[in-house]
C-alpha positions in Angstrom: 6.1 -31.9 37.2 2.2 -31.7 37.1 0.9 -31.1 40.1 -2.5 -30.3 39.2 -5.0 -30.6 36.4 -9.0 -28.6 35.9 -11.5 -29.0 33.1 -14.6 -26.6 33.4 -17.6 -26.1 31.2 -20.2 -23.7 31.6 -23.5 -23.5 29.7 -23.5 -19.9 28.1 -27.0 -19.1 27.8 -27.7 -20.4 31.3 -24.6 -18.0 32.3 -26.0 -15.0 30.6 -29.7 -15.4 32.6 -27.3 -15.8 35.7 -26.0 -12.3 35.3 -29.2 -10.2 33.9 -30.5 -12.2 37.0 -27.8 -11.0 39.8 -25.7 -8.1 38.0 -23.7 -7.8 41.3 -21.9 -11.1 40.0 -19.8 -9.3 37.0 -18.1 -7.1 40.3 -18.1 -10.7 42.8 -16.6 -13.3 39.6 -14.0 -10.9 37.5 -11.1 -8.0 37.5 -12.0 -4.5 36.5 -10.6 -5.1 33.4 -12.7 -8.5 32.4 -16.1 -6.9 33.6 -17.4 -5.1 30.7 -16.2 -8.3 28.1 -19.7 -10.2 26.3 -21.2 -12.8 27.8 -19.5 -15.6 26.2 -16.1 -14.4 26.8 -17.1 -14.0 30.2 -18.3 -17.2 30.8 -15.1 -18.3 29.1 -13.2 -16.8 32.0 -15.9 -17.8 34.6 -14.8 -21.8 32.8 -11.0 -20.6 33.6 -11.2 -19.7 37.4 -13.0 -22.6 38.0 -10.6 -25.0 36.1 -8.1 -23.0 38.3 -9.5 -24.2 41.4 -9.7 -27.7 40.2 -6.0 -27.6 39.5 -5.2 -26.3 42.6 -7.1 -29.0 44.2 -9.9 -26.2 46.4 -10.5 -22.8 46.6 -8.7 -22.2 50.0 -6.5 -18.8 49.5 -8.5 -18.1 46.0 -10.0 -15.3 45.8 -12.1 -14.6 42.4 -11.0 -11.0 41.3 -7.4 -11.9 41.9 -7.9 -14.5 38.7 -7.6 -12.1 35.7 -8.0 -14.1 32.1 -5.4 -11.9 30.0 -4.2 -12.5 26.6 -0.6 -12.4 25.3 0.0 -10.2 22.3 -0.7 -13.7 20.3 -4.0 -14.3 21.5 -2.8 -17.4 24.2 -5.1 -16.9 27.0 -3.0 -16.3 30.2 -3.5 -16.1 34.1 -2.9 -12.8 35.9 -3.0 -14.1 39.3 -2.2 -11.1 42.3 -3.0 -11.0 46.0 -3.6 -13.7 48.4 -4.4 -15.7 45.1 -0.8 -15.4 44.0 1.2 -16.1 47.0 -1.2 -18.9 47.7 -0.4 -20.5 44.2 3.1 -19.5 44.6 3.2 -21.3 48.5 1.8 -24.0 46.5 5.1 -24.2 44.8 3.4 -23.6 41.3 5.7 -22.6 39.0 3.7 -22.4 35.5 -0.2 -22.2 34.9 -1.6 -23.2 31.8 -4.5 -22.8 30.0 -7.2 -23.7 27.2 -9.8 -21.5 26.6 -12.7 -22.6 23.7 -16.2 -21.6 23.1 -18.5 -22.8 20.6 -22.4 -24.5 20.4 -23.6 -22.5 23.4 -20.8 -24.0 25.6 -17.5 -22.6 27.1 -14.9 -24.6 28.4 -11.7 -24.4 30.1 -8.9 -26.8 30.7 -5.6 -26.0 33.1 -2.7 -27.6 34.2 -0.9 -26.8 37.1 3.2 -27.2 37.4 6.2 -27.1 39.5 9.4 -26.7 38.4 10.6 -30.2 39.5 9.6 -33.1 41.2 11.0 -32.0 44.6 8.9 -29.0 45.0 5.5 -29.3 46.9 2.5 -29.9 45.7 -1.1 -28.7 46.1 -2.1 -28.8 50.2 1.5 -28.9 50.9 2.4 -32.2 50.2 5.8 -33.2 48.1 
């Protein structure tokens, strides 16, 4: 059952002045692992966490470097959620994250959909 959806967009020019302007951000917004990716890729992932959030319906137990963007041999953009970020989704009842990555025109967008595994699990906030 979907319990949550989040759509994000995030100008990629307007990202890229945001981090030559605060360079501390690439260590506050992303994993290790996603820090030294370009600019649009990064925005990309900053599109995803955000779309996360959304889905989740707030950013209460989210914490932004426990939201790795990975990829599956494939290409398919995946979640790597671990810490309080994971047992918060997984309190949540979340069984499945899924998510949409594109970039193109200047623009980078996200979309993600949040699921449980049926229709008697909890939802978002706790409620069923």
């Amino acid at each position: 059952m979907i319990v949550g959806i989040g759509v994000d967009l995030v100008d990629i020019p307007r990202f890229e002045r945001s981090l030559a302007r605060t360079p501390r951000l690439r260590e506050r917004l992303f994993a290790p692992a996603e820090r030294e990716l370009k600019p649009h890729s990064l925005a990309a992932r900053y599109a995803a966490k955000e779309a996360l959030i959304k889905a989740l319906g707030g950013s209460d137990g989210v914490h932004w470097t426990d939201i790795e963007v990975a990829s599956e041999p494939s290409g398919k953009p995946v979640f790597a959620l671990s810490g309080e970020t994971a047992a918060t989704v997984a309190a949540r009842g979340i069984a499945a994250v899924h998510l949409s990555l594109s970039h193109d025109a200047g623009l980078a967008t996200a979309y993600v959909v949040a699921e449980t595994a049926d229709a008697g699990t909890a939802a978002p906030g706790g409620r069923a």
